[in-house]
C-alpha positions as CSV (number, residue, x, y, z in Angstrom):
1,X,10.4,3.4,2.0
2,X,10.9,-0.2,1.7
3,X,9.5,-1.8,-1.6
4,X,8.6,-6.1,-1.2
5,X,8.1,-8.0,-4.1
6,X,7.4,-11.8,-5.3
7,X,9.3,-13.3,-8.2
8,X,7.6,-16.0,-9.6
9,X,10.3,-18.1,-11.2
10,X,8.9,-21.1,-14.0
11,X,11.0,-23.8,-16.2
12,X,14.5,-24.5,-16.0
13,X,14.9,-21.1,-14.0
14,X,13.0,-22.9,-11.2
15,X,14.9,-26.3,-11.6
16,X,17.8,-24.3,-11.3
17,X,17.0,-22.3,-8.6
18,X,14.9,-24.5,-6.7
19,X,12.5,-22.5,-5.5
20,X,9.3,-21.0,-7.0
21,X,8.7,-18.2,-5.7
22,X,11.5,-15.6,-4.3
23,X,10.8,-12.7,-1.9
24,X,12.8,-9.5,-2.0
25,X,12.8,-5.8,-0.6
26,X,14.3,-2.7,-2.0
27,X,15.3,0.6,0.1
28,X,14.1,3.1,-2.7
29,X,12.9,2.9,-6.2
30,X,13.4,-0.3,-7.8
31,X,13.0,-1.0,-11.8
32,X,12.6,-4.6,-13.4
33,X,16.1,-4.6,-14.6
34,X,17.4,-3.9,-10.8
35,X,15.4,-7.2,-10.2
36,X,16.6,-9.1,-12.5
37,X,20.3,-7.9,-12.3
38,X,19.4,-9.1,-8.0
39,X,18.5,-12.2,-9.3
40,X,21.4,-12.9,-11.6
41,X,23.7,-12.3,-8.3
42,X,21.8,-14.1,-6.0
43,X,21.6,-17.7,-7.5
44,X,24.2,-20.1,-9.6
45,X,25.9,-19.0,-12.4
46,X,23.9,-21.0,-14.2
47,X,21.1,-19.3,-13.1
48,X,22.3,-16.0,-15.3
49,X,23.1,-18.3,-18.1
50,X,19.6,-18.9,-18.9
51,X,18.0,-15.5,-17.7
52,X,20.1,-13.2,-19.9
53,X,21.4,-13.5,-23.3
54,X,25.2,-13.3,-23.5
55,X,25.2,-11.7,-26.7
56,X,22.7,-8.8,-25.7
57,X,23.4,-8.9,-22.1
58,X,19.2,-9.0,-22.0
59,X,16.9,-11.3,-20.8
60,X,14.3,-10.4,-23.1
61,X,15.2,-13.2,-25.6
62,X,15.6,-15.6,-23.1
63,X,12.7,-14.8,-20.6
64,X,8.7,-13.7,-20.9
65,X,8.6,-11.3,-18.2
66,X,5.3,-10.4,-16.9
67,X,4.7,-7.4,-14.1
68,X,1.3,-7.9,-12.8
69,X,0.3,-10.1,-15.4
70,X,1.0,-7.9,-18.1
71,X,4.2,-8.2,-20.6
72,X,6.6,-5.5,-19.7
73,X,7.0,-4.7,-23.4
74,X,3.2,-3.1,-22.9
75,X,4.9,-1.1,-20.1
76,X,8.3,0.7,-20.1
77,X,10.0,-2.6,-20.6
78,X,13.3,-3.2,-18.2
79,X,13.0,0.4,-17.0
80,X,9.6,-0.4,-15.6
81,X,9.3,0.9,-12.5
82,X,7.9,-1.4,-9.5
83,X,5.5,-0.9,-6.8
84,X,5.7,-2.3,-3.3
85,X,3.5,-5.3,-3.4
86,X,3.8,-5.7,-7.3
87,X,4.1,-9.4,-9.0
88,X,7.0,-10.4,-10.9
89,X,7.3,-13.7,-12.9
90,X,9.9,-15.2,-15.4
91,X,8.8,-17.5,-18.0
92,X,11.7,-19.4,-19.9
93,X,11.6,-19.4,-23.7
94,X,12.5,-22.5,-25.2
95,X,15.0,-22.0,-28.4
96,X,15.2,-24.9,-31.0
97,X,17.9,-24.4,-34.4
């Protein structure tokens, strides 16, 4: 069973990418933290050093992650479980001190 899904990448995680929108496919049973931990891999370093808090080693401060439009903390946060098909996107938070 092969499991497709589009990550919608906003902000500085798009500058840094440089792409919008990223495509990718699972063998089995994927949750949002596989995704985001594929992510991390796939692009620059610098890439994972605005996705996930180095302190935490969690994106959660450093991203608004929506699954179909709805805030994973509604769902099962990272261990929410994703559908072929489902809609991913990443929304940078800005931090100001």
């Amino acid at each position: 069973m092969t499991i497709r899904i589009e990550v919608n990448l906003l902000g500085t995680l798009q500058k840094i990418a440089k792409k919008r929108n990223v495509s990718l496919e699972f063998d089995s049973f994927v949750a949002v933290k596989d995704v985001i931990s594929e992510l991390a891999d796939f692009f620059p370093f610098k890439f994972r050093q605005v996705l996930i808090d180095p302190e935490l080693n969690d994106p959660r401060p450093n991203v608004i992650i929506l699954l179909n439009k709805k805030e994973i903390g509604l769902l099962a946060g990272l261990d929410t479980r994703i559908e072929d098909g489902d809609n991913l996107v990443l929304i940078p938070v800005s931090h100001g001190g």
